[in-house]
C-alpha positions as CSV (number, residue, x, y, z in Angstrom):
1,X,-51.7,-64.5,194.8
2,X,-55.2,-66.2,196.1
3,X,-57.8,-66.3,193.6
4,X,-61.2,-65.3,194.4
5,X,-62.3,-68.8,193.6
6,X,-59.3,-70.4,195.9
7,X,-60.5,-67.8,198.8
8,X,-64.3,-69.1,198.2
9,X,-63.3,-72.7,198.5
10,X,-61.1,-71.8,201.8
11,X,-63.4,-69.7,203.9
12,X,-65.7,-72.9,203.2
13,X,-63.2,-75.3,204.2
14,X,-63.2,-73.1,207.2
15,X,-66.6,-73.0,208.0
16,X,-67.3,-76.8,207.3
17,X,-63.8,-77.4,210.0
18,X,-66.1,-74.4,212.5
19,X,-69.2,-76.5,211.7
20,X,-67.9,-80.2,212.6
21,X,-65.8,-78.7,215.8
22,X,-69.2,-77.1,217.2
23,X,-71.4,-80.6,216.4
24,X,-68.1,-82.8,218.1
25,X,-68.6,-80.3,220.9
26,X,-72.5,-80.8,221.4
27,X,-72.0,-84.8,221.5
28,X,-69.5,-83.9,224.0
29,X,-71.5,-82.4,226.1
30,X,-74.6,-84.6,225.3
31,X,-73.0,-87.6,226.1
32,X,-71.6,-86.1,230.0
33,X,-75.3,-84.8,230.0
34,X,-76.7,-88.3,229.7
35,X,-73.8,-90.0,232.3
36,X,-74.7,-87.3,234.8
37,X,-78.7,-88.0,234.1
38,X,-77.8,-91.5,234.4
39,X,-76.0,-91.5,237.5
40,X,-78.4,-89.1,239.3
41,X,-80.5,-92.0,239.1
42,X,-78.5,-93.9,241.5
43,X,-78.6,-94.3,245.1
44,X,-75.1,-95.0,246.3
45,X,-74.8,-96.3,249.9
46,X,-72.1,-95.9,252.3
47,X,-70.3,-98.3,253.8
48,X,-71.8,-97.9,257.1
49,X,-75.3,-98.7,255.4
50,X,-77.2,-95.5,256.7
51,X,-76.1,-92.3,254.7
52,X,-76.9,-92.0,250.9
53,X,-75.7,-89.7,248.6
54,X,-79.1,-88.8,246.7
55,X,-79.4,-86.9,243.0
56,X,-81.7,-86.3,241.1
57,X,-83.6,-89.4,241.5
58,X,-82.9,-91.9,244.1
59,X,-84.0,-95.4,244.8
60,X,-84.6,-96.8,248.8
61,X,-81.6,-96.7,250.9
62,X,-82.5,-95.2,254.2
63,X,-85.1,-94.7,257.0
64,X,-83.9,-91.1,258.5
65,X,-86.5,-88.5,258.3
66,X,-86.2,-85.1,257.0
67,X,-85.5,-82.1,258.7
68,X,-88.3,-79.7,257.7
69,X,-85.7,-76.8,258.3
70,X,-83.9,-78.4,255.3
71,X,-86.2,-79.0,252.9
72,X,-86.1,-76.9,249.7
73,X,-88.6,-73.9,249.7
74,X,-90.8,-73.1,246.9
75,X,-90.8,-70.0,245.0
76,X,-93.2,-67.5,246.9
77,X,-94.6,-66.2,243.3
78,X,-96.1,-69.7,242.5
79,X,-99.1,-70.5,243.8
80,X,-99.9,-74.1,244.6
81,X,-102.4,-76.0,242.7
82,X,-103.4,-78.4,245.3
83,X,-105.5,-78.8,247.6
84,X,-104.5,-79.9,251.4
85,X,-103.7,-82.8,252.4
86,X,-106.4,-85.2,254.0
87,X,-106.3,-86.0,257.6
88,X,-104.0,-88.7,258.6
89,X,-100.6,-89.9,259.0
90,X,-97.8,-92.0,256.8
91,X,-97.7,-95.3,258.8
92,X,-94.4,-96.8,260.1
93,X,-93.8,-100.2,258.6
94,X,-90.7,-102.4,257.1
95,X,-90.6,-105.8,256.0
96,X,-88.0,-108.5,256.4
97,X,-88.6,-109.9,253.0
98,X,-90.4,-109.7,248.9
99,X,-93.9,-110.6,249.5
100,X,-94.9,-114.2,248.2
101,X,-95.8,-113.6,244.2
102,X,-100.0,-114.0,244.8
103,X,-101.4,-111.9,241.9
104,X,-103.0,-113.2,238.8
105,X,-100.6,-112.6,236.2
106,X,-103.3,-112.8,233.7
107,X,-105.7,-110.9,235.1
108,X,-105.4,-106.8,234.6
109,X,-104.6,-104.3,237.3
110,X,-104.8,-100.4,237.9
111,X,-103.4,-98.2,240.7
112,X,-105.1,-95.7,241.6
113,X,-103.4,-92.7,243.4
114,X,-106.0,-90.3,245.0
115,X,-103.7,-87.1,245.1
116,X,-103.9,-83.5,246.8
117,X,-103.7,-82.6,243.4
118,X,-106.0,-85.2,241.6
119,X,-106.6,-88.9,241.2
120,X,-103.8,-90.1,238.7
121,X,-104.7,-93.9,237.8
122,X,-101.9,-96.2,236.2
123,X,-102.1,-99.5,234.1
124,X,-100.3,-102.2,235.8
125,X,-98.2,-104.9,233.5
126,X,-98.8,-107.7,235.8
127,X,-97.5,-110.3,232.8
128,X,-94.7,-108.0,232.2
129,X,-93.9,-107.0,236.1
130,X,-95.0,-109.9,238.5
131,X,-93.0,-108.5,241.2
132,X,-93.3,-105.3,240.8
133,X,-96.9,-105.5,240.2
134,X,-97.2,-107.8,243.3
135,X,-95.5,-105.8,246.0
136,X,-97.7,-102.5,245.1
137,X,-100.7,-104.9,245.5
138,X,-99.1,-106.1,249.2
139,X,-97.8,-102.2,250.0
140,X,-100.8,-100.3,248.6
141,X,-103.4,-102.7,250.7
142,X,-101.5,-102.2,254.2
143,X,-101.8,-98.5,253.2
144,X,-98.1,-98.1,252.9
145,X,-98.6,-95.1,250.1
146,X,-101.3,-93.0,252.4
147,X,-100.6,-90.0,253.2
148,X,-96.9,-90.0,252.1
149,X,-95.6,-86.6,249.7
150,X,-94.1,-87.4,246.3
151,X,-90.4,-85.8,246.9
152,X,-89.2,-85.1,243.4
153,X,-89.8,-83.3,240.2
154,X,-87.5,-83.0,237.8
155,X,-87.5,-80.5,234.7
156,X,-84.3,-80.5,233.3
157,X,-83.3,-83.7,231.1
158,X,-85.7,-85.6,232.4
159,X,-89.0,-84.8,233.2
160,X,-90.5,-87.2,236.2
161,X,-92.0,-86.5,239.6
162,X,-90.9,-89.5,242.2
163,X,-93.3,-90.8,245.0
164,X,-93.3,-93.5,246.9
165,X,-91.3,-93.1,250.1
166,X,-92.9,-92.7,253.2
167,X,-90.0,-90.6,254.7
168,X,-90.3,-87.7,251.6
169,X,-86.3,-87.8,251.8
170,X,-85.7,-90.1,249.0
171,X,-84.2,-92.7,251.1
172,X,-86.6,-94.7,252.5
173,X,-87.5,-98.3,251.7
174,X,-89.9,-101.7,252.2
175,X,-87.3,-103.5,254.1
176,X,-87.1,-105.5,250.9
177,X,-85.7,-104.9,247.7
178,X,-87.9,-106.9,244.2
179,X,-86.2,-107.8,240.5
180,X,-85.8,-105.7,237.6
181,X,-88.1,-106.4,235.4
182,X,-89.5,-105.5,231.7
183,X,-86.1,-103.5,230.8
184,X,-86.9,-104.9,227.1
185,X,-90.5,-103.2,227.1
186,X,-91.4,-102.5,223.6
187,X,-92.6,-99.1,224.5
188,X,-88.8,-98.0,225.6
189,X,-86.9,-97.1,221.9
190,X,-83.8,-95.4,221.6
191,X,-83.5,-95.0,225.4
192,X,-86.3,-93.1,225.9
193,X,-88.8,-93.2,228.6
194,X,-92.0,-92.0,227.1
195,X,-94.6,-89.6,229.0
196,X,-97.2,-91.9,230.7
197,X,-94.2,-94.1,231.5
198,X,-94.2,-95.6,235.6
199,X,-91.3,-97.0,236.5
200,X,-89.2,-98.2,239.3
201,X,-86.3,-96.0,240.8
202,X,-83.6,-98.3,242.1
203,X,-79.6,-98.2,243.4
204,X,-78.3,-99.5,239.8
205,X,-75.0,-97.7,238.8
206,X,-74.3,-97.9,234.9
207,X,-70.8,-97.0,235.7
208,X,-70.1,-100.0,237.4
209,X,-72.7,-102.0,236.9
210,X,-73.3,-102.5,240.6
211,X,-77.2,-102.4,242.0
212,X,-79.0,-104.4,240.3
213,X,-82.6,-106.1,241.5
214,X,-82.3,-103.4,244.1
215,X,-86.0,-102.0,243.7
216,X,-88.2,-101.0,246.8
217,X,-90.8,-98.8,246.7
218,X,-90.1,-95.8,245.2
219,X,-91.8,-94.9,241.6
220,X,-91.4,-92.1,238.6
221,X,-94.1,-91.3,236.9
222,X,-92.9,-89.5,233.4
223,X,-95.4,-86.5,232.4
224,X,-92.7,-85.6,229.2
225,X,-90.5,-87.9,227.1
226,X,-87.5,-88.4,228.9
227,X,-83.7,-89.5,227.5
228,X,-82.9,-92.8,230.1
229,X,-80.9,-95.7,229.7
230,X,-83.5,-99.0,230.4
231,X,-82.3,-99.6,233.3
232,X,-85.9,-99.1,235.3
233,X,-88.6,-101.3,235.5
234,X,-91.4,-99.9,233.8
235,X,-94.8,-101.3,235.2
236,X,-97.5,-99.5,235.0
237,X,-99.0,-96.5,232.6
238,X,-100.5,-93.5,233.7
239,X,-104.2,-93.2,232.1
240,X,-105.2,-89.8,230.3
241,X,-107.0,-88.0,233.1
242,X,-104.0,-88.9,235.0
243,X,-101.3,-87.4,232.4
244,X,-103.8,-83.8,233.1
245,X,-103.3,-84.1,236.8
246,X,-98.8,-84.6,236.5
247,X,-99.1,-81.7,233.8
248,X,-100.6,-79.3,236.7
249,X,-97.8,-80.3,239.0
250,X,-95.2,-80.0,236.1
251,X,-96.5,-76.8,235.1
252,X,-96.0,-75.5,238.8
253,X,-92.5,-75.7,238.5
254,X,-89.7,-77.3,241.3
255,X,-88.1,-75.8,243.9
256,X,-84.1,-74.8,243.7
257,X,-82.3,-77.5,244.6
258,X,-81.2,-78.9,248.3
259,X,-77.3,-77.8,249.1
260,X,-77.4,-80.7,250.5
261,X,-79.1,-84.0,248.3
262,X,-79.6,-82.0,245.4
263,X,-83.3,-83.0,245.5
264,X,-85.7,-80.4,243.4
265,X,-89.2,-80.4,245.0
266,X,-92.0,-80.1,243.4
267,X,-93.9,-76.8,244.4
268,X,-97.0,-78.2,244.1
269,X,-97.9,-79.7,247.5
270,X,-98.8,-83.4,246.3
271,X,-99.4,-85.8,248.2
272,X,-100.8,-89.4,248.0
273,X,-104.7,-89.2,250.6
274,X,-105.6,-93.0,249.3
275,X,-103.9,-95.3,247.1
276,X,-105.7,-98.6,246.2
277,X,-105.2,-101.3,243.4
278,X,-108.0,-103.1,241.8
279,X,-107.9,-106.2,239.6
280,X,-110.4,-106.2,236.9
């Protein structure tokens, strides 16, 4: 016969086993979490060089444009924040190669990005970033950024909206692909991007660790501490004014995502009127 003591120490027994089972079960499904966050980052390109397969991030693999028919639609309760866009149209340009390295690396830099939605300016680490650094200062000053949609807001695991392709599919590029850079940043601990973080989307896959130096021009900015590996340049810091204007899109919410890229649009209509960089 089972004392009353003996049963106390079993149910225990029992509930510590329950206990450890449901924690083992959590990392479980934390860690596929975190592979499936870190592969959505990738861009992986078919043999044939023109169709991507695009998550929830991608880097620059492509020139086709999108079919409006097939973008995502936005929820018809939320009401756009933004204003319209400013007259004018993205302009059509590639480039055969990384623009020669011509900035001060000693000097400081901002980007400003004159949005639909307001001006978000961002901190440049030209010491940190030369390349990355340089090739906004070539894009932004032949007006590469004007007029073009930022494509992606993400609100689940990690919490970024993506600009910076001239196509709004996700796939388009410079021509040219730049180095990663800064992946030891002080500011990135315990593999987490923190809000106010820019940094560069690009075709690296962790899995294999194929794709890297693949950069173009494509760019997160992170409005809310996000869980990702350091593979992504970080270059650039979004001021506080700025961090107001990504919490209105946030706070707008994304659209469901494409059947067919997976993409999630933001439903706030935000796109880049003017973008210029100054050096101080």
């Amino acid at each position: 016969m089972v004392s009353s003591d003996q049963r106390r120490r079993q149910l225990a027994r029992e509930k510590f086993a329950r206990q450890q089972a449901r924690r083992e079960s959590a990392r479980r499904k934390a860690k596929r979490r975190n592979a499936i966050i870190a592969t959505s980052l990738v861009v992986v390109l078919a043999a044939s060089g023109g169709a991507v397969a695009a998550g929830a991030f991608t880097g620059d693999g492509g020139k086709e444009k999108t079919d409006a028919a097939a973008e995502p639609s936005p929820s018809p309760s939320v009401k756009d924040p933004c204003d319209k866009p400013a007259p004018g149209k993205v302009k059509e340009m590639s480039f055969e190669k990384e623009p020669k390295l011509t900035i001060d690396k000693s000097a400081d830099y901002t980007m400003s990005l004159a949005t639909t939605c307001g001006d978000i300016d961002i901190d440049l680490k030209a010491a940190a970033a030369p390349h990355t650094v340089n090739s906004f200062n070539f894009l932004v000053n032949k007006g590469y950024l004007d007029h073009t949609k930022c494509h992606r807001l993400t609100n689940q695991g990690i919490y970024v909206l993506q600009c910076g392709d001239p196509t709004g599919t996700g796939t388009g590029t410079p021509g040219y692909k730049i180095p990663d850079e800064n992946l030891k940043d002080k500011s990135l601990k315990d593999n987490v991007y923190p809000a106010g973080t820019v940094a560069m989307a690009n075709q690296y896959n962790p899995q294999d660790g194929k794709g890297r130096d693949s950069g173009g021009s494509q760019f997160f900015l992170v409005y809310r501490d996000s869980q990702l590996p350091p593979d992504y340049t970080p270059f650039g810091t979004v001021s506080k004014s700025g961090m107001k204007v990504l919490k209105k899109i946030a706070d707008a919410g994304a659209t469901q995502p494409d059947p067919t890229t997976g993409n999630t649009a933001p439903n706030a209509t935000v796109v880049i009127d003017k973008a210029t960089v100054r050096k101080s």
